[in-house]
N, C-alpha and C positions, 0 to 999 in steps of 0.2 A: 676179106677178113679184116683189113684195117688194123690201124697199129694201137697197143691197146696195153694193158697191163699197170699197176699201181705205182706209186713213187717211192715205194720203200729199199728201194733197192737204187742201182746208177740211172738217174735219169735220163744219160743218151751215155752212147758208144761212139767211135767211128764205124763200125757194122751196121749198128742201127740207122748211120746217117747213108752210111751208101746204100742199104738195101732201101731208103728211104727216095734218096737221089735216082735210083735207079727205077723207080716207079712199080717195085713189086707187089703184088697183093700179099701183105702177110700180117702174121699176129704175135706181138710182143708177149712172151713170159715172163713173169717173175718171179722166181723163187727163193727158197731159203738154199746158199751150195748145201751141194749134195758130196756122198763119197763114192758115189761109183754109179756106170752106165745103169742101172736096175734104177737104182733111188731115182737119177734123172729122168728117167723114164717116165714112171708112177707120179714125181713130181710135175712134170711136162703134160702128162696126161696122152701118151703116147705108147704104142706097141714097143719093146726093145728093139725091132730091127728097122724101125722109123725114125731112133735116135742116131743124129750124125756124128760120129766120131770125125773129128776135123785133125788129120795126124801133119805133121810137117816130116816130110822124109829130105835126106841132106843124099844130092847126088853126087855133088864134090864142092872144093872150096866155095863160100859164095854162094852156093845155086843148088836150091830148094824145090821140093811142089809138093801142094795141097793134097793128101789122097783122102777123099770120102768114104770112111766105111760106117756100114749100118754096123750099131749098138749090140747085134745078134754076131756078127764075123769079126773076123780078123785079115789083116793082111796076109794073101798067101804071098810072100818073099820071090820066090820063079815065076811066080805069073807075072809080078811087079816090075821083076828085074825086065823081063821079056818085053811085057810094053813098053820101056821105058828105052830100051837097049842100053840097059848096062850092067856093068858087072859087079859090081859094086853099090849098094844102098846103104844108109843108116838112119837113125833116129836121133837127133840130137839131143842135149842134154836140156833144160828145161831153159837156162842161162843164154844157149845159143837159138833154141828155138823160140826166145821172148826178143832177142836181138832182132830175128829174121824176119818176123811179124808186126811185132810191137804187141802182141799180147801175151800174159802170163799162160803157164800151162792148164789145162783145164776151162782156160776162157780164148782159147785159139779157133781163130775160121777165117777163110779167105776173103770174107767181107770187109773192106776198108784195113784191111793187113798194110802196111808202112810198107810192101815193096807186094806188087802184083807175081806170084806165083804162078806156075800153070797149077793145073788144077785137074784132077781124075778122080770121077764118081764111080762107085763100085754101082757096076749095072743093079745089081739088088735092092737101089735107094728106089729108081723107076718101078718097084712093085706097090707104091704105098701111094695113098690119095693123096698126103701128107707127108711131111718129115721135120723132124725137129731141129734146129742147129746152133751154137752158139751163137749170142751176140753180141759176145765180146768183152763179157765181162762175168766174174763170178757169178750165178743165179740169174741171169738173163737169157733166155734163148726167143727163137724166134721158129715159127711155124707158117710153113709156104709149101706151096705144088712144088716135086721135085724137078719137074720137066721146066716150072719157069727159076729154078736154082741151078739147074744146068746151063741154060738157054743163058741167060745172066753173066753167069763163072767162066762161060764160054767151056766151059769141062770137056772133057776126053771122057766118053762114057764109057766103060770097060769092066770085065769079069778079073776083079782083081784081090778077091776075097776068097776066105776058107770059112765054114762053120767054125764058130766059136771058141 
């Protein structure tokens, strides 16, 4: 696919540079922000459950992971806690989750994040030739095989998702 996309928007990322570093075949988007998973979607030129939601979930002080879900589900909560063993999950607030990453809300992914995360893909992303993901910046995302975004992220692949 090769990296590719127009200058109207942030020239490079730290996402863009690791997924760069990291030698993945993939293809630069860019868009105008959007306001919600659909628009990104349509904008990305992507099915909704091929958009990657990049959430950061807080399993206690300090200590974070990445969970991948498709643009079509949602985190189921029990299934999450179970992989994860623990009792306890949350979402943090946009303030702390810009802290833990070094990206704003809405342009979060475990690409080039300011502290490596683990990292769990909702098995559902492996049903797509594609998937779409942030890249780290408002209207930036990036499109690549999910199987070399797992393989990469080193992810935990896992059934960690509800429909919608």
């Amino acid at each position: 696919m090769g990296a590719g996309g127009s200058g109207q928007l942030a020239e490079t990322t730290a996402a863009l540079q690791a997924i760069a570093l990291m030698g993945l075949d993939h293809q630069v988007i860019r868009t105008e922000p959007v306001d919600s998973v659909e628009e990104a979607a349509t904008a990305r030129g992507v099915p909704l459950g091929a958009l990657v939601k990049s959430l950061v979930v807080r399993r206690g002080e300090d200590d974070y992971v990445f969970v991948l879900v498709p643009g079509d589900r949602a985190i189921d909560w029990a299934k999450l806690r179970s992989r994860l063993e623990a009792r306890r999950l949350s979402l943090p607030d946009a303030a702390e989750a810009h802290a833990a990453t070094g990206y704003p809300r809405g342009a979060i992914t475990p690409f080039g994040s300011s502290t490596s995360w683990p990292v769990i893909a909702d098995r559902a992303l492996l049903d797509h030739a594609v998937v779409s993901v942030g890249g780290g910046a408002h209207g930036v995302s990036v499109t690549l095989d999910p199987r070399a975004m797992v393989a990469a992220l080193g992810a935990d692949v896992a059934d960690v998702t509800k429909a919608g």
